[in-house]
C-alpha positions as CSV (number, residue, x, y, z in Angstrom):
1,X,68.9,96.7,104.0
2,X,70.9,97.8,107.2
3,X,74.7,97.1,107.0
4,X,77.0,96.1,109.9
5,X,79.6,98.4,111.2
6,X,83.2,98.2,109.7
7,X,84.0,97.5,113.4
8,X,81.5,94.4,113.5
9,X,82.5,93.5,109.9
10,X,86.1,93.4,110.8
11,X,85.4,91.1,113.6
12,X,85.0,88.3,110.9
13,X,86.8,89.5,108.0
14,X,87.2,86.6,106.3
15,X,85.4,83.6,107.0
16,X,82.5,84.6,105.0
17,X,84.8,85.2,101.9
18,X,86.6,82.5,102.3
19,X,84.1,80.0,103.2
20,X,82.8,80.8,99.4
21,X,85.8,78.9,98.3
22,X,84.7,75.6,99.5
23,X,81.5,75.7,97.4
24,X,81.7,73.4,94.2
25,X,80.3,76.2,91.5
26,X,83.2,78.4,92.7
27,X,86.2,75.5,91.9
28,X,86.2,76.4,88.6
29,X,86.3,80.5,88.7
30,X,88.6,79.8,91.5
31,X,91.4,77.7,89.4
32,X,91.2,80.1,86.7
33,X,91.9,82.9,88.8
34,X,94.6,80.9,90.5
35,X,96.0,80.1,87.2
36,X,95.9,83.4,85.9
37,X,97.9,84.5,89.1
38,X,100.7,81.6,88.4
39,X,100.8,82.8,84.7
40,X,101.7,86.7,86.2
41,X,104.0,85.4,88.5
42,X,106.0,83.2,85.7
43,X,105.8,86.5,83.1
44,X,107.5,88.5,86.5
45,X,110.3,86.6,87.4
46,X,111.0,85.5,83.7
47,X,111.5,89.2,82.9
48,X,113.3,89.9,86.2
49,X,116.2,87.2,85.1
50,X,116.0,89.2,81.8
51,X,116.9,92.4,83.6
52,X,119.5,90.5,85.9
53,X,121.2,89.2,82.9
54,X,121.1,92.4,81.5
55,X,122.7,94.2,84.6
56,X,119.6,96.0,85.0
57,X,118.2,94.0,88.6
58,X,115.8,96.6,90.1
59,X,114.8,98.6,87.4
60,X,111.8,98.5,85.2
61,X,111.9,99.3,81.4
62,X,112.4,102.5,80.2
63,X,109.2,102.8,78.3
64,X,106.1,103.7,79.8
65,X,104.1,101.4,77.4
66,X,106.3,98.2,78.6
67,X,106.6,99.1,82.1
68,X,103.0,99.6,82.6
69,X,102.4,96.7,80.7
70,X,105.0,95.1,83.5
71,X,103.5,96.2,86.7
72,X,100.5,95.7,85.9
73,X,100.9,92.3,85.6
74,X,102.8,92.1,88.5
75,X,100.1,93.4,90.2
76,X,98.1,90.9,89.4
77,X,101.0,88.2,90.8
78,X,100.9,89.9,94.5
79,X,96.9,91.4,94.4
80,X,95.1,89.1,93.1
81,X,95.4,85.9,95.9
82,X,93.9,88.8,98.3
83,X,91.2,89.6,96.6
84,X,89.9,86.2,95.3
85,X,87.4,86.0,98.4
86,X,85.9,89.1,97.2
87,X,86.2,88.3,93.4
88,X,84.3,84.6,94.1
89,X,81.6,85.9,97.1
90,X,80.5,88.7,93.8
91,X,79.8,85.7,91.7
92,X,78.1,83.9,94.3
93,X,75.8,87.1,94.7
94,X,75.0,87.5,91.2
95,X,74.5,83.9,90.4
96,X,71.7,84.3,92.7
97,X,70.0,87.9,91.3
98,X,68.2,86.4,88.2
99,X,67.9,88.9,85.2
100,X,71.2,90.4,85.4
101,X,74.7,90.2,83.2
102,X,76.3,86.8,83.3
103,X,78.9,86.2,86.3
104,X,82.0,86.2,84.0
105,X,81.2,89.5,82.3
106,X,80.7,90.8,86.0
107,X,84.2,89.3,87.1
108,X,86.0,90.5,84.3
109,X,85.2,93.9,84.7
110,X,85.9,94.2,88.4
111,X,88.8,92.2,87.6
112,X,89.7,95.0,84.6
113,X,88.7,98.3,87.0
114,X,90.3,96.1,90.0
115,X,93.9,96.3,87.8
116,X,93.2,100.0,85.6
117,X,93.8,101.7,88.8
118,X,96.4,99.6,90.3
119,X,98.2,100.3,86.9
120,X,97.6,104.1,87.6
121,X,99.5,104.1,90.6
122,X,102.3,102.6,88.9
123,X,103.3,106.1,87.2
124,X,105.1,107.5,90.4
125,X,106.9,104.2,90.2
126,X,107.8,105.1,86.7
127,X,108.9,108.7,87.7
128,X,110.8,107.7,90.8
129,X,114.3,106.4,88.6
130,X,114.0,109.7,86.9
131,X,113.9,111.5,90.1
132,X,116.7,110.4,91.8
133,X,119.1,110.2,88.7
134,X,118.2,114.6,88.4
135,X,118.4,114.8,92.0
136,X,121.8,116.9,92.4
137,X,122.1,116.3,95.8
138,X,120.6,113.9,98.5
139,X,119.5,111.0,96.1
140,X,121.4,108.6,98.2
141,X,119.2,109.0,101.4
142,X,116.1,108.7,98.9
143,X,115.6,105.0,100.0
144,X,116.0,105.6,103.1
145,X,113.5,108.1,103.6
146,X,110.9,105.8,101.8
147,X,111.4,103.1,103.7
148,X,110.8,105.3,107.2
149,X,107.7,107.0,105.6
150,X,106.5,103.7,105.0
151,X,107.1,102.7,108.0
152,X,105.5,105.6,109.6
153,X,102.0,105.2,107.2
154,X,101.6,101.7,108.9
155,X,100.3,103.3,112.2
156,X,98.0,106.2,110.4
157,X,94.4,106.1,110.6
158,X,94.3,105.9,106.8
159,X,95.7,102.8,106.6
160,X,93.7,101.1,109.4
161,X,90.4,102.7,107.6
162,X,91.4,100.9,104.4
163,X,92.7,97.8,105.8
164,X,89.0,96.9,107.3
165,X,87.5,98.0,104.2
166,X,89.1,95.9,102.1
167,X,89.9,93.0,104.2
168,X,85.8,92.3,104.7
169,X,85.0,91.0,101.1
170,X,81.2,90.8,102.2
171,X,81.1,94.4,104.1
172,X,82.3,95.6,101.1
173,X,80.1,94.1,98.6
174,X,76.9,95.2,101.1
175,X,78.2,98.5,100.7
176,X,79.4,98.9,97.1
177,X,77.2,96.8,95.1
178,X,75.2,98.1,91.8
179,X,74.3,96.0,89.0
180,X,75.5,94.9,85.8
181,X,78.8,95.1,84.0
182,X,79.2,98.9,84.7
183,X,78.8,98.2,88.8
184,X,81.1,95.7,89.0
185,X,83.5,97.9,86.9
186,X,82.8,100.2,89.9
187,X,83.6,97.9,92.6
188,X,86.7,96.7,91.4
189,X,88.0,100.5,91.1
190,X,86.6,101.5,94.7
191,X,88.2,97.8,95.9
192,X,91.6,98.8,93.9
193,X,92.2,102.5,96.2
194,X,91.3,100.7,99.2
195,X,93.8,98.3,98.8
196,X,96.3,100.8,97.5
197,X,95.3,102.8,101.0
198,X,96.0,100.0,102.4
199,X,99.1,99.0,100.8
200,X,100.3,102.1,100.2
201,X,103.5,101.8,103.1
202,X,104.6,98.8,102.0
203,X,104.8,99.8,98.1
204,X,107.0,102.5,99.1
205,X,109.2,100.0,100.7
206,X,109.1,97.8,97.9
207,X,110.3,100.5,95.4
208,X,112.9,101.8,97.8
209,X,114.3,98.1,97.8
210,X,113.7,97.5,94.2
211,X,110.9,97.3,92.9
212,X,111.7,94.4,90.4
213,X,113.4,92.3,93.5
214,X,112.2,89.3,93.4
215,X,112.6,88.6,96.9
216,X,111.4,91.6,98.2
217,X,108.3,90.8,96.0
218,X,107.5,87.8,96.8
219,X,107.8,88.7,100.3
220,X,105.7,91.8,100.2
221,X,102.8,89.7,98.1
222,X,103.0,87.2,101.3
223,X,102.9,89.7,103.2
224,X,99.7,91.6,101.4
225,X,98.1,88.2,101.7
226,X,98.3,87.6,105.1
227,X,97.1,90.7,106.2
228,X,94.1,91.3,103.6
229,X,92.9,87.4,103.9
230,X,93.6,86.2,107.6
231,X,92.0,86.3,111.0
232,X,94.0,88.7,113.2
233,X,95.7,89.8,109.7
234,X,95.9,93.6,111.2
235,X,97.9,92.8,113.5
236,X,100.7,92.4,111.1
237,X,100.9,96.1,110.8
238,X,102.9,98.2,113.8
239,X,105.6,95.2,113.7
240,X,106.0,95.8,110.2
241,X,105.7,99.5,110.5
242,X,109.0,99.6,113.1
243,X,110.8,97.1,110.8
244,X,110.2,99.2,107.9
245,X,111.2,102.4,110.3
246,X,114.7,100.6,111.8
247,X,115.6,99.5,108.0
248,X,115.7,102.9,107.0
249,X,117.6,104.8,109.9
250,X,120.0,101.9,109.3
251,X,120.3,102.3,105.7
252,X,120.5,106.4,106.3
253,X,123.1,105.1,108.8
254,X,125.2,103.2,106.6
255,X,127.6,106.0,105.1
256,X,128.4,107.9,108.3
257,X,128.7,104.5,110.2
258,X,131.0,103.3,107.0
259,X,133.3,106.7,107.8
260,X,134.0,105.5,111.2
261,X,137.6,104.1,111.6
């Protein structure tokens, strides 16, 4: 089977994932996985009041078990709307391949190797409090430095690669799919670092603002959405690249402009 180019593929990057959506079988699968990405969301701001209350706003628990347990989750609040075309359009294709595993199995286990590796890359996130509280000097301009860096990764070549990866759900699949439980374990993993590649800027910026900020979440998950799940979504990314770039020569700013009589 010959596959189209990224380049063609990112021509129309969703309409063929999307259009999946609209078919009956898929409005079941489809509310569950919209319901199990309300349920994250409710778990992510209930213990983000928790932390406010607690005078801890912007900072995740202190034990690795919990916070893992907490991002991962939260993971699945902001990732999860962006990758439903690709979650429903792997159903579709193994509804329709007779003699293989059932399509819930398959969808829970790209669903599981989708969030495993997401969870992974929570760690730095993890280490990054710890960091800057053993940092003798220079902690302070930290966030700031972030937030340009991520500004900076939005115009790489990395990022564009991963973006049209993992914005054309059916590309993908062409290119990733094996059978049975163990393949789609597979394709969610290779789906979950093409997102983090392509997400990868604005995660920085997101932990450099506060990682548990609901604000800042929510508008980094529309964000996310927009770009992964839209016509023209790629677009989105040198505007947000120099915003992300101004922020933090402003923020670095801040004290020398604050010293100015």
């Amino acid at each position: 089977m010959s596959h189209p180019r990224a380049s063609e593929a990112s021509g129309r990057p969703v309409a063929v994932g999307w259009a999946v959506l609209a078919k009956r079988e898929n409005l079941l699968p489809g509310t569950v996985l919209l319901l199990l990405t309300a349920a994250s969301w409710a778990y992510t701001v209930r213990q983000g009041r928790a932390m406010d209350e607690m005078g801890m706003a912007g900072q995740m628990d202190s034990r690795i078990v919990f916070f893992l347990v907490a991002w991962a989750v939260m993971m699945v609040a902001m990732m999860l709307p962006a990758a439903l075309p690709l979650m429903l359009l792997y159903r579709a294709t193994t509804r329709e391949r007779p003699g293989r595993p059932g399509a819930w199995p398959g969808m829970a286990a790209l669903l599981m190797g989708y969030v495993v590796l997401w969870t992974a890359a929570g760690l730095p996130v993890y280490a990054y409090p710890w960091i800057i509280d053993h940092m003798s000097e220079g902690g302070a301009i930290v966030p700031g430095l972030l937030l340009i860096a991520g500004g900076v990764y939005q115009f790489t070549r990395l990022k564009r690669s991963c973006h049209t990866r993992c914005s054309n759900p059916l590309f993908f699949l062409m290119q990733h799919w094996r059978p049975g439980a163990r393949g789609a374990l597979r394709l969610g993993v290779l789906h979950a670092a093409d997102c983090i590649g392509c997400c990868a800027g604005l995660m920085v910026a997101l932990v450099a603002l506060g990682a548990m900020n609901m604000v800042w979440m929510l508008t980094a998950a529309v964000i996310i959405f927009i770009e992964k799940t839209l016509p023209g979504g790629h677009r989105v990314a040198p505007p947000l690249g120099a915003a992300l770039i101004a922020g933090g020569l402003a923020m670095l700013a801040m004290p020398w402009l604050g010293g100015i009589p």
